[in-house]
C-alpha positions as CSV (number, residue, x, y, z in Angstrom):
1,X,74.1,102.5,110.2
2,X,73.7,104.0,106.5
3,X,70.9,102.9,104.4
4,X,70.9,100.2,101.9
5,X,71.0,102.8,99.1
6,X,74.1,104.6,100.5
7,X,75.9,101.7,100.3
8,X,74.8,100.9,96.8
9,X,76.2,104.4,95.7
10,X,79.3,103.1,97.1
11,X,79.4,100.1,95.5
12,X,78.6,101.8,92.2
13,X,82.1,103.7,92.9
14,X,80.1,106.6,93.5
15,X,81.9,106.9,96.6
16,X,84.7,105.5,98.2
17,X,83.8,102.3,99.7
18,X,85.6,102.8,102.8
19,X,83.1,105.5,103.7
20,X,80.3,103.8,104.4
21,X,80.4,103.8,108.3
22,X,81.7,107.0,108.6
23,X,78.7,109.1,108.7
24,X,77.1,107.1,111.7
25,X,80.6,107.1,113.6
26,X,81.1,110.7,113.3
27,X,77.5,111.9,113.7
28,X,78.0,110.9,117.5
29,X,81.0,111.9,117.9
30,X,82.1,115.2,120.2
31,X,85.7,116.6,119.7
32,X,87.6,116.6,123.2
33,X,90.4,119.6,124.6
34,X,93.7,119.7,123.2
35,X,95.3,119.0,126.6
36,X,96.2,115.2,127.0
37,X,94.5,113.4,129.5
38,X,96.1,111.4,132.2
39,X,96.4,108.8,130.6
40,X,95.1,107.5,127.4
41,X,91.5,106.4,126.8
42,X,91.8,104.5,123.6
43,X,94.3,102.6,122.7
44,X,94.2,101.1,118.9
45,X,97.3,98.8,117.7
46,X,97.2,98.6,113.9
47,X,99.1,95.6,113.2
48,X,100.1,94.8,109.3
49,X,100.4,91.4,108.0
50,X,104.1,91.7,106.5
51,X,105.7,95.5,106.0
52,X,109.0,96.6,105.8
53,X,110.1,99.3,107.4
54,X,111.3,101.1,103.9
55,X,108.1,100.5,101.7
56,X,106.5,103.6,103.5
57,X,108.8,105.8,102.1
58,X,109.1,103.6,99.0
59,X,105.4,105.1,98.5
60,X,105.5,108.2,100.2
61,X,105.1,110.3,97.0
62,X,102.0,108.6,96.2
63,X,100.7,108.7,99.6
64,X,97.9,111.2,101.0
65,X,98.5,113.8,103.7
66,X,96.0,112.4,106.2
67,X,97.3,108.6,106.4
68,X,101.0,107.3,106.6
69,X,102.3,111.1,106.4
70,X,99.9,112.1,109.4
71,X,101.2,109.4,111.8
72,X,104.8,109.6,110.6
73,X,104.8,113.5,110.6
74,X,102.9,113.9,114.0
75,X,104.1,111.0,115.5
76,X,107.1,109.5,116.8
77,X,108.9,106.8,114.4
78,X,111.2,103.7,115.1
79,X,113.6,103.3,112.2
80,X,115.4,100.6,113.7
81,X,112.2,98.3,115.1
82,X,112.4,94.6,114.6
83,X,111.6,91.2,115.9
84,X,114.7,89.2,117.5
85,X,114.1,85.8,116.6
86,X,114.3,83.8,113.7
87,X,111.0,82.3,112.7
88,X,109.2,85.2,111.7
89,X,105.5,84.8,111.1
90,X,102.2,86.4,112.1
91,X,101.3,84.3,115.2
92,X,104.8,84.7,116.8
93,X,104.9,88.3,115.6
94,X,101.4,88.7,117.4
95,X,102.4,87.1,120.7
96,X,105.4,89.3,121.1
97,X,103.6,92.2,120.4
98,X,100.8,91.1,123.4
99,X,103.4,89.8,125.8
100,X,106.6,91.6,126.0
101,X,108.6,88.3,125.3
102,X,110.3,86.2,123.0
103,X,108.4,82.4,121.0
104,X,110.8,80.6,123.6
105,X,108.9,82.1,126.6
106,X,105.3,82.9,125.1
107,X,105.4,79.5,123.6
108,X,104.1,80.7,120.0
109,X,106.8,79.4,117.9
110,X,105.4,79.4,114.8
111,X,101.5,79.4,113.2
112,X,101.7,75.5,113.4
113,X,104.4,73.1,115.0
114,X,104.6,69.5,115.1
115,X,103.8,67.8,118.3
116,X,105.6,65.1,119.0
117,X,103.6,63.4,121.6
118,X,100.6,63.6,118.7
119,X,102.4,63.0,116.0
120,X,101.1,65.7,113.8
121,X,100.8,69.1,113.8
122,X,99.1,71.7,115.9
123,X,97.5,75.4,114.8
124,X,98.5,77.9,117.3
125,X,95.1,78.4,118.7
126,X,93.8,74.8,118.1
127,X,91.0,74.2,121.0
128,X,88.5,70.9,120.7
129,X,87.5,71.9,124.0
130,X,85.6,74.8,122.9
131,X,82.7,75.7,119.7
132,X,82.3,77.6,117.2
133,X,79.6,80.6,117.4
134,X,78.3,82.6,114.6
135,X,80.0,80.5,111.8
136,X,81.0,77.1,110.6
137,X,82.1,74.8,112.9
138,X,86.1,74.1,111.5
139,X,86.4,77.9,111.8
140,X,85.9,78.2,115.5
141,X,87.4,75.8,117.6
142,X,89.6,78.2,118.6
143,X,91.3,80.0,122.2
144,X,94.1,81.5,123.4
145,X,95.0,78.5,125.6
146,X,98.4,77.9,124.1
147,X,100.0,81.0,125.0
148,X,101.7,80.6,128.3
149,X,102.5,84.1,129.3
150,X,100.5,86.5,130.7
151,X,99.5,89.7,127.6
152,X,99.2,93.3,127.9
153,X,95.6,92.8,127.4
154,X,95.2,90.7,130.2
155,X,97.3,92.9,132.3
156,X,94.6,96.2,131.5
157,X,91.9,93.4,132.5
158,X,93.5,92.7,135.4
159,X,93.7,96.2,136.5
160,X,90.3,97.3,136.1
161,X,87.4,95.1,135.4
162,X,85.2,97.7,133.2
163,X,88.5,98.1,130.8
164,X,87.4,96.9,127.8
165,X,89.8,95.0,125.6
166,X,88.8,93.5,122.1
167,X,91.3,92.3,119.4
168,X,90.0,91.6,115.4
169,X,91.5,90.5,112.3
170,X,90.6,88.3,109.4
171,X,92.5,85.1,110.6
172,X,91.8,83.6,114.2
173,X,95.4,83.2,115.1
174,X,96.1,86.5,115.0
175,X,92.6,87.6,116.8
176,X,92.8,85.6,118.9
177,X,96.3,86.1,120.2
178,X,96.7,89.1,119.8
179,X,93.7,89.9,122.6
180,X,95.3,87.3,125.5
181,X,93.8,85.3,127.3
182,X,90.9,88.3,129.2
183,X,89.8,89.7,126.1
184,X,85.9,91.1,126.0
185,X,85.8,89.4,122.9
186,X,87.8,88.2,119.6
187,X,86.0,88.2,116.6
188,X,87.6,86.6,113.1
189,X,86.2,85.7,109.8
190,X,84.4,82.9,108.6
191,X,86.1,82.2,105.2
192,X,82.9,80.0,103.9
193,X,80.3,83.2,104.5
194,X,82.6,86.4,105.0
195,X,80.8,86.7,108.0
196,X,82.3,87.5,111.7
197,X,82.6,84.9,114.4
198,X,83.8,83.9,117.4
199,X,84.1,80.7,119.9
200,X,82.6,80.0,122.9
201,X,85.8,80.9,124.6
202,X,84.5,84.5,125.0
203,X,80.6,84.3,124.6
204,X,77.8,81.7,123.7
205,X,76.3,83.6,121.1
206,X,77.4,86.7,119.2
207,X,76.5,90.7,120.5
208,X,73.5,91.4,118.8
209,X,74.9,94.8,117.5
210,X,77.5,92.3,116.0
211,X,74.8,89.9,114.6
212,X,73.1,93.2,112.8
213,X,76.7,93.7,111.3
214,X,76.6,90.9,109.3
215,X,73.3,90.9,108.4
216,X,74.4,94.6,106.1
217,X,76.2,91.6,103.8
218,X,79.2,94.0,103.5
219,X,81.3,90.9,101.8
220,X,78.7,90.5,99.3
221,X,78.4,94.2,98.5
222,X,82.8,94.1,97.7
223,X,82.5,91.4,95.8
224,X,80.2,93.2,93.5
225,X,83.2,95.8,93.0
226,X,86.1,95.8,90.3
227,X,89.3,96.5,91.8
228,X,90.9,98.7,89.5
229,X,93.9,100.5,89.9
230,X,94.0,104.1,91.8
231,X,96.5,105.2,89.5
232,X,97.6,105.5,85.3
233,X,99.4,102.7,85.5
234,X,102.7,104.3,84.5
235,X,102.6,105.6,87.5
236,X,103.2,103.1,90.0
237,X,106.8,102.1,90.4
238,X,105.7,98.5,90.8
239,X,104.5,98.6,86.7
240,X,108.5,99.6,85.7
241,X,109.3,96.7,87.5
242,X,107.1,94.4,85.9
243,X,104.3,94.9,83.4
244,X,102.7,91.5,83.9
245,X,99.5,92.8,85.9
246,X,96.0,91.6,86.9
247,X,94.2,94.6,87.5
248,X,91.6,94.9,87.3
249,X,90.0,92.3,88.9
250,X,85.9,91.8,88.3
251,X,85.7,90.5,91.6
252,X,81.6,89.2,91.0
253,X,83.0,87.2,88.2
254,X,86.2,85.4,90.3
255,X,84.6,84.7,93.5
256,X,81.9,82.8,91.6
257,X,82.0,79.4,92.6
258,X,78.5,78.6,91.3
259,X,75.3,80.5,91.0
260,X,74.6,80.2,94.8
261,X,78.1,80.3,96.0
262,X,80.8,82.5,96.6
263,X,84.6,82.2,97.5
264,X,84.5,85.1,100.3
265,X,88.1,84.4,101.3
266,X,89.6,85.8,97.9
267,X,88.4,89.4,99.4
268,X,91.5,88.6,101.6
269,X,93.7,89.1,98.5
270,X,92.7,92.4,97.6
271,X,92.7,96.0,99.4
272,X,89.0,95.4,100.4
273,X,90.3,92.8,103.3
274,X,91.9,95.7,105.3
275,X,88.7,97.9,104.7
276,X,86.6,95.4,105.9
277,X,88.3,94.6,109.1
278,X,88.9,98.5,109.8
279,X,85.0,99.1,109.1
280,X,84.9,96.4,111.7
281,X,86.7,98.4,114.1
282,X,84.9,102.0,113.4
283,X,81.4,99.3,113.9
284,X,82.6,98.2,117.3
285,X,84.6,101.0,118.6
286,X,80.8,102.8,118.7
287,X,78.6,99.9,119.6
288,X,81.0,99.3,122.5
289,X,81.5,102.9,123.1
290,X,85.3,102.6,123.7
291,X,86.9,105.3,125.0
292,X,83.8,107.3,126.3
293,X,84.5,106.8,130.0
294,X,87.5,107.1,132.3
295,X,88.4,103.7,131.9
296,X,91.0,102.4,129.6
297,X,89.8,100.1,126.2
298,X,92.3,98.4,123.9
299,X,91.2,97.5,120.7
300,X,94.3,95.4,118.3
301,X,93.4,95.3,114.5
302,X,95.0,93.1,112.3
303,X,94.8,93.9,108.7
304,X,95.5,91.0,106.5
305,X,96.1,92.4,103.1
306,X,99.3,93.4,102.6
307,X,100.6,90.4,103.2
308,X,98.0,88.3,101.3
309,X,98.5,90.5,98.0
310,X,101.9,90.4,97.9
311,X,101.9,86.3,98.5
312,X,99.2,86.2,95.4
313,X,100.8,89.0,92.8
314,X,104.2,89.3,94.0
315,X,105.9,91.7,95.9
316,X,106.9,94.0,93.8
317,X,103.3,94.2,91.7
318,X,101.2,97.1,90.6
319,X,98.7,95.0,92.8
320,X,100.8,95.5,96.2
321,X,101.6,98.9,95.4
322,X,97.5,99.6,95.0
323,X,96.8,97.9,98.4
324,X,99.2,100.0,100.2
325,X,97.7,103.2,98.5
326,X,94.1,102.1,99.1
327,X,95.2,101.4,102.8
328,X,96.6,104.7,103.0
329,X,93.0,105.7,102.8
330,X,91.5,103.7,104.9
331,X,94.0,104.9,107.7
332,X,93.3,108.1,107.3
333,X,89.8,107.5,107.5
334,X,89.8,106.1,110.7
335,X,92.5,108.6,112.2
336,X,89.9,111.2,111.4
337,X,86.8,109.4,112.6
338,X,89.1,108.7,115.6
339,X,90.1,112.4,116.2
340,X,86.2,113.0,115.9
341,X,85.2,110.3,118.5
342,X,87.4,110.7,121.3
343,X,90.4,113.1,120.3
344,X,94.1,112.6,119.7
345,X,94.8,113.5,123.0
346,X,92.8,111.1,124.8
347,X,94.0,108.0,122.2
348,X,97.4,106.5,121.5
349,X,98.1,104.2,118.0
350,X,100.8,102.1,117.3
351,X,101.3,100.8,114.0
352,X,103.4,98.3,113.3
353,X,103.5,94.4,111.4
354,X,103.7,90.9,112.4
355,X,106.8,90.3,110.2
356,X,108.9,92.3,107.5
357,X,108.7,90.8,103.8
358,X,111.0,89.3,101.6
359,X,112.0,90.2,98.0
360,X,110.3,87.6,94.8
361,X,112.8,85.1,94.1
362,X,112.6,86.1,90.5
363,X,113.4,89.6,90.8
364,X,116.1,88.7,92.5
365,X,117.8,86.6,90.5
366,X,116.6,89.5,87.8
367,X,119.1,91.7,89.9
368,X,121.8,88.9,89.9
369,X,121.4,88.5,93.5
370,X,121.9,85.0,94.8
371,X,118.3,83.4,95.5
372,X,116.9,80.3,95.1
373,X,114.3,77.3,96.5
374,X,115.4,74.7,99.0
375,X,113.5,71.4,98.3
376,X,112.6,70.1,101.6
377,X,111.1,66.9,100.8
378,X,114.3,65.7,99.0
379,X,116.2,66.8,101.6
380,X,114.5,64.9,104.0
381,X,114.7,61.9,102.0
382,X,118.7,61.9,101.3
383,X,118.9,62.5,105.5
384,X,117.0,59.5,105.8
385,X,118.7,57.2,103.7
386,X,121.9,58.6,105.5
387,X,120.8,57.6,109.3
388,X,119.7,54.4,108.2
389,X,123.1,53.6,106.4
390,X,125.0,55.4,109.8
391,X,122.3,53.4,112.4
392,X,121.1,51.1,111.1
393,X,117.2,50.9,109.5
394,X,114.3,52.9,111.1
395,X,112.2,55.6,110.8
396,X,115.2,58.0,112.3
397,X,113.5,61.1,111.5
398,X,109.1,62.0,112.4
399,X,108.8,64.9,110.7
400,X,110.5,67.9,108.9
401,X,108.6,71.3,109.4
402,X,109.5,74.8,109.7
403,X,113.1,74.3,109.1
404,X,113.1,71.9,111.4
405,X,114.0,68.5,112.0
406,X,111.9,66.5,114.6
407,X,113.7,63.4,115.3
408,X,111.9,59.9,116.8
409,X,113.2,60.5,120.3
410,X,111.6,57.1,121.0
411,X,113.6,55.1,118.5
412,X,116.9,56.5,119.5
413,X,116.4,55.3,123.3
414,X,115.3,52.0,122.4
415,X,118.3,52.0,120.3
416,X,120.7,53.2,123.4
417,X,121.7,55.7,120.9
418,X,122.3,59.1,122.3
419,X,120.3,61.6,121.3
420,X,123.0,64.4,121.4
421,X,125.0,62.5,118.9
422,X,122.1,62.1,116.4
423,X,121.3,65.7,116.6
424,X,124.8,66.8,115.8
425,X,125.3,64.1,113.1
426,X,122.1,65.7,111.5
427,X,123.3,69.4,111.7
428,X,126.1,68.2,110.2
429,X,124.7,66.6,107.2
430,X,122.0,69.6,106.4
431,X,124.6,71.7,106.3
432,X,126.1,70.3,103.2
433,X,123.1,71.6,101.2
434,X,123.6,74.5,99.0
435,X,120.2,76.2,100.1
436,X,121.3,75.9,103.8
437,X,123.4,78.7,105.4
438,X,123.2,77.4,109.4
439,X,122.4,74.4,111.1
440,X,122.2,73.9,114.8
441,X,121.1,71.2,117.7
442,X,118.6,71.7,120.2
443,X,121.0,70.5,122.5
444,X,123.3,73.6,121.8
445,X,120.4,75.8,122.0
446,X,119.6,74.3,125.3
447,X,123.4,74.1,127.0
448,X,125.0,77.7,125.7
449,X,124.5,81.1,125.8
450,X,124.0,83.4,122.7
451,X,124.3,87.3,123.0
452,X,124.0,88.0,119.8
453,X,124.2,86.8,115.9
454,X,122.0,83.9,114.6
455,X,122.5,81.5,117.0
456,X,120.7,84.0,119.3
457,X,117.5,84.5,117.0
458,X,117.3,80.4,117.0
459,X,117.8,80.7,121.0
460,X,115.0,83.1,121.2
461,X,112.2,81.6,119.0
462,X,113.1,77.7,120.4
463,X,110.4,76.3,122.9
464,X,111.6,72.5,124.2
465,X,108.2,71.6,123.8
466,X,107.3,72.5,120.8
467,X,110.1,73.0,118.4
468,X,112.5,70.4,116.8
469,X,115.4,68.9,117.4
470,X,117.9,70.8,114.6
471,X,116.9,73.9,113.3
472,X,117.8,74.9,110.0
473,X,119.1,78.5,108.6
474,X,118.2,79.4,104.8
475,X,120.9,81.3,102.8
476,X,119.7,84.9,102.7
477,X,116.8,85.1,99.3
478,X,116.4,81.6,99.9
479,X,112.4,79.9,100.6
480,X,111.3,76.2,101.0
481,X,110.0,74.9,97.6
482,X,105.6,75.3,97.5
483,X,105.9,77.7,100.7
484,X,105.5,81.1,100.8
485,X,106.5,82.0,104.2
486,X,108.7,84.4,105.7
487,X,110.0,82.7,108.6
488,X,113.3,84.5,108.3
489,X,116.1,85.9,110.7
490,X,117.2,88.1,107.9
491,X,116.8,92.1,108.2
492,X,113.9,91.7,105.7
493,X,112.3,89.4,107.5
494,X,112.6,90.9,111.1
495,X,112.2,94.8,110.2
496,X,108.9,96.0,110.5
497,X,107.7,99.5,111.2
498,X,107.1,100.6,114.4
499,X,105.0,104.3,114.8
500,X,103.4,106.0,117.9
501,X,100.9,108.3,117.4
502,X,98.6,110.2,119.7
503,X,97.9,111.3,123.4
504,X,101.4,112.7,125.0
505,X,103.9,111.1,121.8
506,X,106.0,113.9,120.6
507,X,106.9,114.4,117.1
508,X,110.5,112.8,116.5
509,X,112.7,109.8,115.1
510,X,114.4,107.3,117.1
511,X,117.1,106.1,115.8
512,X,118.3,103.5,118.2
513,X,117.3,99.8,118.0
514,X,113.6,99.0,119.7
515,X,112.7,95.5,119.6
516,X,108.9,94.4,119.5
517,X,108.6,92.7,122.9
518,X,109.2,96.4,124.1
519,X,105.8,97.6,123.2
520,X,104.0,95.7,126.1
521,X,105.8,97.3,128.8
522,X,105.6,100.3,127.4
523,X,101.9,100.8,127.4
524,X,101.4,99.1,130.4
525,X,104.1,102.2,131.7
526,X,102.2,104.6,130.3
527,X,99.0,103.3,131.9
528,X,100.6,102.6,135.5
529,X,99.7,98.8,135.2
530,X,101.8,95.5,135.5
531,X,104.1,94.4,132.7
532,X,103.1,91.1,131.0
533,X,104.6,88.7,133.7
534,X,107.1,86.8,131.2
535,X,107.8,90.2,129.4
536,X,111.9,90.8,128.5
537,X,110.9,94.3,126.7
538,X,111.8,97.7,128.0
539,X,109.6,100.5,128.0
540,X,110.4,103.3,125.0
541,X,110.5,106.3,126.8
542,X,112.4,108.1,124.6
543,X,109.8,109.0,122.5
544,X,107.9,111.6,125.2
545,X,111.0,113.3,126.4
């Protein structure tokens, strides 16, 4: 690792702070032939928290040569890649991306759903059973329990036991699931000390290279750092937009919580969140030696920023616009450090995101475009008030979440009422709402068939277990009041990028539709291995011929 006074250069701005494992990660490295190997050593999947396939080229001018240009421009591109479902967020997004299937069969429905049996809700990765190890105790009971598939991860596990298969991020449901249920390890953040962590799940105590990690106290040295715009300001195309901006950002004064204490998580909301999970990866890619034998290592790395900048500054912002150019540099810092460590032709990259990202209702309704906020409380109250005047009085409906409507199953067969009725009678009534463009039962869910349209995104993401019992469809610009989530079947909520890059992928543009479930099969194709056993994907073949 670099010395303490390396790292204070970089902090100084001295040099870019995204350097500062570089030296010790390339110093080892030996560059490999140019012919491809069999198959592919390495394989990294950088996975975005919330991109749209068009802000690459929204950016493009303003990008380097060595980041999003390289992969796009030596790699092979999915213009029309997307998630076919209608709850988009980054748990699902990171299931389908492991598995090969769709929420209804890998069981991820959304980052939290209401169980009914409980009566409150669940996180996606929720585990009493297990503890947390290397930070606070409400940050790691955590596992991959409640995925019910099988994952490409598991699958390379499966087929050799020295594979090696580690998955990272910043949040633990996208760590966590995104590595299956075999994974070597998971490693997340602890939000209280910006340290990494794990649950017992995977070990008892953490790697001690991984231990001397956080001893550097990376997150303290960013949070001594200003973020300040890359650019003159009149550059950006976010600052014509709009000229209310916060950069920069002294981010030693705002993460000051008192003298003694910080607020690590705000790191999250700025460019430094994807730097410090890729430095992450460069860290453990060496300590672990991935790719330096002829078995086959997976490493999934999900970069949180993106999406966390655009939820705090908007998504048009100068601020958004900076994070994407600052992560253009990061990527093509590791693509090089990479191409030093174990070639290009003995490691495959996908890039992609767990969800696409909606426009700021504001700047919508700037453009005259219809947008607005659906008050989900209110509407939960007037459905209430309506059962009880059609039913007579009772607590009809548990719990609206997620657009959905969770209905006491109990209460109606007490009642002898029947339950298909009451779902259709509430589908019906939400309907009425101005926010609302669709509303549909479970029980049609359950009892038809859907090829296509949006009653076959509701089909796909529905689980009988764990989602409700009417599922609501937004009008098109339209959020729940006080949430910023994308759970959206819309084009701008499902599009995401989708780019190969590496080993035998061959320098082209597919055209054709590719949906996300299809990149499980496709590696585990490539690498001669079992599809994910609930997988629906097909394998994208396309892109060596």
């Amino acid at each position: 690792m670099p010395n303490f006074s390396f790292l204070k250069k970089i902090c100084a701005g001295l040099l870019p702070v995204s350097l500062f494992l570089a030296p010790t990660f390339i110093a080892t490295a030996q560059r490999s032939g140019r012919i491809p190997s069999e198959k592919p050593a390495l394989i990294i999947g950088l996975v975005l928290d919330q991109m749209r396939p068009d802000q690459i080229y929204r950016y493009w001018d303003k990008f380097g040569d060595d980041g999003f240009r390289k992969l796009v421009d030596n790699g092979t591109v999915m213009r029309q890649a997307g998630f076919h479902y209608n709850n988009t967020q980054p748990a699902p997004g990171c299931a389908t991306i492991a598995t090969g299937a769709q929420p209804s069969v890998h069981g991820i429905v959304s980052d939290s759903w209401y169980e009914m049996l409980k009566d409150g809700l669940i996180h996606c990765t929720d585990d009493k059973s297990v503890k947390p190890v290397g930070g606070a105790f409400e940050q790691g009971q955590y596992s991959p329990h409640n995925i019910l598939v099988s994952s490409l991860g598991d699958e390379i596990k499966l087929a050799g036991k020295d594979n090696k298969v580690f998955s990272i991020g910043w949040s633990n449901e996208c760590a966590i699931i995104s590595g299956g249920h075999s994974a070597n390890g998971a490693f997340w953040i602890d939000s209280r000390s910006g340290r990494w962590m794990t649950s017992s799940y995977y070990c008892e105590m953490l790697p001690g290279w991984l231990n001397k990690f956080n001893e550097k106290g990376f997150p303290d040295i960013y949070l001594e750092r200003i973020w300040e715009p890359l650019l003159p300001l009149e550059e950006y195309t976010g600052y014509a937009v709009n000229k209310s901006i916060s950069l920069p950002v002294d981010l030693e004064r705002e993460s000051r919580i008192d003298r003694n204490t910080r607020n690590y998580s705000m790191l999250r909301d700025t460019p430094y969140g994807n730097t410090m999970v890729l430095n992450m990866a460069m860290n453990l890619i060496y300590e672990e030696q991935m790719g330096k034998d002829e078995h086959v290592d997976y490493l999934i790395i999900n970069l949180p920023a993106i999406g966390a900048v655009a939820k705090k500054y908007g998504r048009e912002s100068v601020e958004l616009e900076d994070a994407f150019l600052r992560l253009d540099q990061d990527i093509a810092l590791l693509l090089s450090s990479l191409d030093e460590w174990v070639g290009k032709n003995r490691m495959l990259i996908y890039l992609t995101a767990t969800h696409g990202m909606n426009q700021d209702i504001k700047y919508l309704k700037n453009a005259k475009m219809p947008a607005g906020e659906f008050d989900g409380n209110q509407a939960l109250s007037l459905l209430r008030a309506y059962l009880n005047a059609r039913f007579g009085r009772g607590n009809w409906v548990k719990s609206y979440y997620e657009n959905q409507v969770f209905l006491n199953r109990s209460l109606i067969e007490d009642s002898r009422l029947s339950i298909d009725d009451i779902r259709n009678e509430v589908a019906n009534f939400m309907i009425q709402f101005e926010a609302v463009a669709h509303a549909i039962s479970a029980t049609t869910i359950t009892s038809s068939y859907f090829p296509g349209g949006i009653n076959s995104l509701l089909q796909n993401g529905y689980n009988a277990k764990r989602s409700g019992d009417v599922m609501i469809v937004l009008r098109s610009g339209w959020s729940m009041k006080g949430q910023h989530r994308e759970g959206t079947g819309y084009n701008y909520g499902r599009k995401v990028p989708l780019i190969w890059y590496g080993w035998k992928v061959r320098r082209k543009t597919i055209h054709r539709e590719v949906d996300m479930s299809d990149i499980a099969p496709t590696i585990s194709y490539f690498l001669d291995i079992s599809v994910p056993d609930a997988s629906t994907g097909k394998p994208i073949l396309d892109m060596l011929e």
